[in-house]
Backbone bond lengths (Angstrom), bond angles and torsions (degrees), N, CA, C in turn:
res aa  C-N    CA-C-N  psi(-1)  N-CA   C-N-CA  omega(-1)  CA-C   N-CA-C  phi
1 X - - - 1.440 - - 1.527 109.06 -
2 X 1.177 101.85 141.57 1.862 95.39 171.11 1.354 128.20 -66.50
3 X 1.188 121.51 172.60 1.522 117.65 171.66 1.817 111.22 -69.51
4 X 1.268 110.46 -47.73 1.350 91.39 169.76 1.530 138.79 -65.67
5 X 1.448 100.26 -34.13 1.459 103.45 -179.12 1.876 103.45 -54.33
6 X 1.692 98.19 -54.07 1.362 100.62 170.55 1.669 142.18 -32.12
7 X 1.378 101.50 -47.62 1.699 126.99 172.29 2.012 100.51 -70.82
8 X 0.938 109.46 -35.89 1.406 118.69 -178.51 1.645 98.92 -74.74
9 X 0.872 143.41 -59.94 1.612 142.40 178.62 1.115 105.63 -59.60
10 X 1.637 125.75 -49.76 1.235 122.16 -155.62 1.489 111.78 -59.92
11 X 1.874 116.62 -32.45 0.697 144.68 -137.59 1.410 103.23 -114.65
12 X 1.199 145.10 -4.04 1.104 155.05 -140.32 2.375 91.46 -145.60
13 X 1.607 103.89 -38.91 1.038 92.04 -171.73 1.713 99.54 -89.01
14 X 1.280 123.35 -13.04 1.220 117.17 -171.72 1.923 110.05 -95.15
15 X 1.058 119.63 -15.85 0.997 133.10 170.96 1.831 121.33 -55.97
16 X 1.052 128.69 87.80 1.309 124.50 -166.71 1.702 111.33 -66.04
17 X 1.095 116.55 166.73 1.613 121.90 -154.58 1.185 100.04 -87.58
18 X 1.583 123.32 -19.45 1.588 136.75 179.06 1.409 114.02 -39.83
19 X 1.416 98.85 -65.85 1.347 128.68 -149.98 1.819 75.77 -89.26
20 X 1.117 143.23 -49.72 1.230 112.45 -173.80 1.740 122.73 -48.88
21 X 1.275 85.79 -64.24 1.691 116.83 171.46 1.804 113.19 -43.47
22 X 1.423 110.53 8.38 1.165 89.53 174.81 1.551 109.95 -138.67
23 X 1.154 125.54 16.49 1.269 149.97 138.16 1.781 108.94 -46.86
24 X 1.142 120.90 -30.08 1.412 127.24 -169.73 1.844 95.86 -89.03
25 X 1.199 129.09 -1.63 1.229 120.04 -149.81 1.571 96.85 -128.89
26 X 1.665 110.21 -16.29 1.379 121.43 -157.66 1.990 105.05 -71.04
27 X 0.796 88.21 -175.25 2.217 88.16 168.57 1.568 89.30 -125.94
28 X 1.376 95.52 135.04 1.744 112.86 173.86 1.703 104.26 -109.51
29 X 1.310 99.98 132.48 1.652 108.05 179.11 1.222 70.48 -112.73
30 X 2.229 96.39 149.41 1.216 120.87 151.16 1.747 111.14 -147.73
31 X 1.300 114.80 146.06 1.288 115.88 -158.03 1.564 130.36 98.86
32 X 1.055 109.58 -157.34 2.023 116.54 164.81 1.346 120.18 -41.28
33 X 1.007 133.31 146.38 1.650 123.69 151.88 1.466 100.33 -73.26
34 X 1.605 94.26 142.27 1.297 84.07 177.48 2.070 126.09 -103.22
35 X 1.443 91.50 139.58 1.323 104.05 -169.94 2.017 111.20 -56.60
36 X 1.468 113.98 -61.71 1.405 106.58 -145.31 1.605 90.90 -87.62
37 X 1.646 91.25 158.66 1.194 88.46 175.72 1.384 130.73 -138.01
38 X 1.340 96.58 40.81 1.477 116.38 158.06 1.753 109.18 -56.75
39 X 1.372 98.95 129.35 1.624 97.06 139.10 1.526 144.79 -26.89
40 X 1.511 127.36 127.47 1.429 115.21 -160.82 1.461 98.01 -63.40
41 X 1.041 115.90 165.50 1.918 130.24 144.56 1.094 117.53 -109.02
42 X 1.159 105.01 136.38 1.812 117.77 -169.19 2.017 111.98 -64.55
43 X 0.908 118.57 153.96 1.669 111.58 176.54 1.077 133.08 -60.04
44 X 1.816 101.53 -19.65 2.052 109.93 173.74 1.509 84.39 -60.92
45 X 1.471 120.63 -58.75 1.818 123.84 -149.34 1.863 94.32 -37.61
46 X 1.848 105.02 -45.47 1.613 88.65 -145.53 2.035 78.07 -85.87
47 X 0.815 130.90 -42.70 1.556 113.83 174.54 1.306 132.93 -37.95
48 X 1.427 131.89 -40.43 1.243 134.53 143.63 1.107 114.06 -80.98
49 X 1.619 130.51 72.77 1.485 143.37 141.64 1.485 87.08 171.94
50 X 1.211 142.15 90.53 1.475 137.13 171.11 1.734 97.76 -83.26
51 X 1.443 116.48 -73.09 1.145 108.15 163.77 1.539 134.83 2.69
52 X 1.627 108.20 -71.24 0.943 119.69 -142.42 1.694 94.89 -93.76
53 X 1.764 106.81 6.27 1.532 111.21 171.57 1.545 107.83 -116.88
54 X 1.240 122.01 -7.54 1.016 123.34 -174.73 1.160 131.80 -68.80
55 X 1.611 130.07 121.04 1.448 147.06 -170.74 1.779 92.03 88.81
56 X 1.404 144.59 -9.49 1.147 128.21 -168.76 1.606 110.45 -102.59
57 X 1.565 104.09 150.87 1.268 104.44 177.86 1.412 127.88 -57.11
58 X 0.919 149.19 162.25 1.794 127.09 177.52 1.876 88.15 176.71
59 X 1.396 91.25 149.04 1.523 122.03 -175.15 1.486 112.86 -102.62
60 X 1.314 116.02 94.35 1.850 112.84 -160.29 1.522 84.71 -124.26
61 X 1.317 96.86 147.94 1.780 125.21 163.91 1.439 134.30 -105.35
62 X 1.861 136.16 117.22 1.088 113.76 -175.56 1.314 99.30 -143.11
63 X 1.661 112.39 -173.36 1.631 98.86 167.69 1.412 97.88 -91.06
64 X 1.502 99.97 159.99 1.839 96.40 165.03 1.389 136.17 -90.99
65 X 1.142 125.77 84.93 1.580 130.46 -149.17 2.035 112.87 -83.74
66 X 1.097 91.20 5.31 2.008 101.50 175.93 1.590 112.50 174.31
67 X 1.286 95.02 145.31 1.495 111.36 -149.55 1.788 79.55 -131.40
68 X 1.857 106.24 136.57 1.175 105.31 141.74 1.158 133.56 -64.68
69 X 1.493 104.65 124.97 1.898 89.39 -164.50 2.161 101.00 -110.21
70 X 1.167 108.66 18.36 1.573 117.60 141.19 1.732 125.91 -51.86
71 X 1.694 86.34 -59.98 1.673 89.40 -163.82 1.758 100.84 -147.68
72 X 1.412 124.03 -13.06 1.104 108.96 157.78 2.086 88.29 102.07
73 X 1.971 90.43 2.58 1.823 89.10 -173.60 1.486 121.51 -60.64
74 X 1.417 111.41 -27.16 1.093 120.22 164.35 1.394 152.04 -154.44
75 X 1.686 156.26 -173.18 1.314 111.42 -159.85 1.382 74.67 -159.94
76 X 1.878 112.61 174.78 1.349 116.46 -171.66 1.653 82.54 -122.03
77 X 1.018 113.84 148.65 2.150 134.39 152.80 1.279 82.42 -93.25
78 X 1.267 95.21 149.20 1.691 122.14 163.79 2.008 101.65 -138.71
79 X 1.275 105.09 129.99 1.714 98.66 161.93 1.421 131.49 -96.32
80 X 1.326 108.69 168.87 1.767 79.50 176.84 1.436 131.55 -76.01
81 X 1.295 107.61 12.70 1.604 109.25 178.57 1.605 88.88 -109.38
82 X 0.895 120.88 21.35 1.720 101.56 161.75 1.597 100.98 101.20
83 X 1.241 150.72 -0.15 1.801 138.53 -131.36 2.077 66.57 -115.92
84 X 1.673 105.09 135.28 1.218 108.05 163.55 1.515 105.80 -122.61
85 X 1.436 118.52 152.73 1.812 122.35 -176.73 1.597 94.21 -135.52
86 X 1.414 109.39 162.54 1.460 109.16 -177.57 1.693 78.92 -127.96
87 X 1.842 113.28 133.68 0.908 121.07 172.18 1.676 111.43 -107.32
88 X 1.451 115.70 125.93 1.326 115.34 -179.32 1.676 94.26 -91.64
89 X 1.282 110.51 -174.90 1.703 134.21 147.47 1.397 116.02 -114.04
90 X 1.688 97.54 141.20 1.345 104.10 -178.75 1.144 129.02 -53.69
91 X 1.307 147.02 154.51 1.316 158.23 -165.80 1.665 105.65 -16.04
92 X 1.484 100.16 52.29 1.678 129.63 143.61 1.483 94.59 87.65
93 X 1.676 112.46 19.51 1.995 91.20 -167.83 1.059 113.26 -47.69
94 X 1.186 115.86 -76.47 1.412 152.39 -175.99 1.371 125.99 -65.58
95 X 1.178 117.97 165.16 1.643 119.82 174.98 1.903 90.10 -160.13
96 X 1.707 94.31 164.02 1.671 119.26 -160.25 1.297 83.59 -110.61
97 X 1.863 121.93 145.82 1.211 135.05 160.88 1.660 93.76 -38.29
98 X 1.676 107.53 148.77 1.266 101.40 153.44 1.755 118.97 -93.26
99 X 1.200 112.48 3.04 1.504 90.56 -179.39 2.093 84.83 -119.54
100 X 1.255 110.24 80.50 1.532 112.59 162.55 1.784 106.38 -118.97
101 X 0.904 126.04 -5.50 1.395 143.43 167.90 1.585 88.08 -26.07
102 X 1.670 113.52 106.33 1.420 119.93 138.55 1.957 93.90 106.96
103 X 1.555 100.91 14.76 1.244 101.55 166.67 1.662 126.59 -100.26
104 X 0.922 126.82 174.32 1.931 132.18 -176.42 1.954 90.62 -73.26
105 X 1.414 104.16 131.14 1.867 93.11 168.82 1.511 80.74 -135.55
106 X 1.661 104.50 145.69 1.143 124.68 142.07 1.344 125.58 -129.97
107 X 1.961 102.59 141.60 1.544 103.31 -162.04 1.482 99.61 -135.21
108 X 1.544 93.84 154.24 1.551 98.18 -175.78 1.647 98.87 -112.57
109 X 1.477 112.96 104.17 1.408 109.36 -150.40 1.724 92.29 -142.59
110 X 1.594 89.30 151.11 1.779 105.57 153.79 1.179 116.37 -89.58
111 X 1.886 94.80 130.31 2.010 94.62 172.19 1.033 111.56 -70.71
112 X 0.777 102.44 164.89 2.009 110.27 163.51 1.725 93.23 -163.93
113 X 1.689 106.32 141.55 1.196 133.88 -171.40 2.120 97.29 -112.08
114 X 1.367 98.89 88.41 1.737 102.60 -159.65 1.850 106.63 -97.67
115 X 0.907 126.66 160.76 1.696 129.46 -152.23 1.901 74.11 -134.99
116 X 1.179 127.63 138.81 1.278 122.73 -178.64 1.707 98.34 -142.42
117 X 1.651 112.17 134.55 1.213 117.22 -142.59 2.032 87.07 -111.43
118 X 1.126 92.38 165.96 1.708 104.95 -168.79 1.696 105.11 -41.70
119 X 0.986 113.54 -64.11 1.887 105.47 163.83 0.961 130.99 -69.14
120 X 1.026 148.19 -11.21 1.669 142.22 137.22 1.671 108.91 -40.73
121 X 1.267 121.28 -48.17 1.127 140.61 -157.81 1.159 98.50 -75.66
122 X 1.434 131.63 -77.28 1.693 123.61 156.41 0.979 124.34 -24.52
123 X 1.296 129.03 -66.19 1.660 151.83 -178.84 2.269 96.33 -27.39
124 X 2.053 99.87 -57.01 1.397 124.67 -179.16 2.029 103.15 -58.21
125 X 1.217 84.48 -46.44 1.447 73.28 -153.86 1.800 105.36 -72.51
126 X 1.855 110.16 -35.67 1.457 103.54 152.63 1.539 134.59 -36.82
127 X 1.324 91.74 -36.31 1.664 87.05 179.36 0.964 112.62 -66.75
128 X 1.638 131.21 -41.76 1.305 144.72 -121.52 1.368 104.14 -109.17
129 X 1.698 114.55 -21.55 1.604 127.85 -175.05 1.465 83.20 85.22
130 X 1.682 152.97 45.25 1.143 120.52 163.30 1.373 101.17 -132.10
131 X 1.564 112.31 -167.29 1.918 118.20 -168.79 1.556 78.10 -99.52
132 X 1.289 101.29 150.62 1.607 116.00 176.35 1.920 120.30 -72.56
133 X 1.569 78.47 -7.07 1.949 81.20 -169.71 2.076 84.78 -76.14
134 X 1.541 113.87 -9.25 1.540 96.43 -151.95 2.229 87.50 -97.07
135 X 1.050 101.71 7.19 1.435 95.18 -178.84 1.875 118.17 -97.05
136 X 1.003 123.12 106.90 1.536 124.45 -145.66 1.584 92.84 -55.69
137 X 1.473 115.37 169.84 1.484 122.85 -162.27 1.902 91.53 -104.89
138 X 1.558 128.15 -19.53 1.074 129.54 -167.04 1.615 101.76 -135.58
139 X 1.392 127.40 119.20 1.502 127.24 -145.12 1.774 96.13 -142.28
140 X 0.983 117.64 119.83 1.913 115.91 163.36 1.660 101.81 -81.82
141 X 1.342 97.30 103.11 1.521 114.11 -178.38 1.949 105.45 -97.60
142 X 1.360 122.49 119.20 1.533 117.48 153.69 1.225 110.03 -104.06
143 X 1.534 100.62 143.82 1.258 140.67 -177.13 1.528 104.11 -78.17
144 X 1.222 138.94 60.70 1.278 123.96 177.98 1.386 142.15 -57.35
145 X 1.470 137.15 105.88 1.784 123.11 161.09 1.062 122.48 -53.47
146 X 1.613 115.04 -32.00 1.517 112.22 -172.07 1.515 105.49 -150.85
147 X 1.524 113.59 163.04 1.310 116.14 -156.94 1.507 86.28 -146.53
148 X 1.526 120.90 127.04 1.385 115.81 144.85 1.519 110.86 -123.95
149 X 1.263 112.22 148.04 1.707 115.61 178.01 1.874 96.53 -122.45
150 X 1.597 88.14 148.57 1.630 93.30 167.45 1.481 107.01 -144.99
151 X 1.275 119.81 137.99 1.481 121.24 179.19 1.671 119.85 -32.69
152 X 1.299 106.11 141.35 1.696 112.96 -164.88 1.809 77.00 -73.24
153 X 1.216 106.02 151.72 2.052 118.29 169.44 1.437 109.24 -108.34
């Protein structure tokens, strides 16, 4: 056997399942650190006043209910009253686990209130596994710097 394959087994059998298993439990930042430090606001808050969030930075919380599962480019919040946002990353740093589907995200993001034109809309619903008629024509999109997720409890 080689030395690596070797170091790779050895290492795999001495490794207790603990310490694996708890990597699954951890919070993953991806992106910016984040600066403000207000408390998040939930996505109804920025939905009833889009306006009054719009172009500004703001720290919102949701579950994550769909994950690009291409590249992880982008993901949907859902709240519990139903308000859904599609969160991008800024000028493409970053990307979201693709299997975080149904975890806590908080983002330190720009709103934007986005009008999305017949190919965007395809482009969404390809990603998404869906028919493009099912991807809304008017979408509250954040612009995220930073992304943290923590296991749904």
């Amino acid at each position: 056997m080689r030395l690596v394959t070797r170091l790779a087994l050895a290492l795999a059998l001495t490794t207790p399942a603990v310490a694996l298993a708890a990597d699954a439990s951890e919070v993953v930042h991806r992106g910016a650190p984040f600066t403000l430090k207000d408390k998040p606001i939930t996505l109804d808050d920025v939905a009833a006043k889009p306006d009054a969030f719009a172009d500004k930075l703001t720290m919102i919380s949701g579950k994550v209910s769909t994950v690009c599962q291409k590249k992880g480019c982008w993901l949907s919040l859902k709240s519990d009253k139903g308000t859904v946002a599609r969160v991008t990353f800024k000028d493409y740093g970053f990307f979201a686990p693709k299997d975080c589907a149904g975890q806590v995200a908080t983002v330190e993001a720009t709103v934007k209130v986005t009008k999305l034109d017949a190919a965007e809309r395809a482009h969404l619903a390809q990603d998404a596994g869906k028919k493009p008629e099912e991807i809304p024509e008017v979408e509250l999109r954040l612009v995220a710097n930073g992304l943290e997720l923590t296991p749904a409890m």
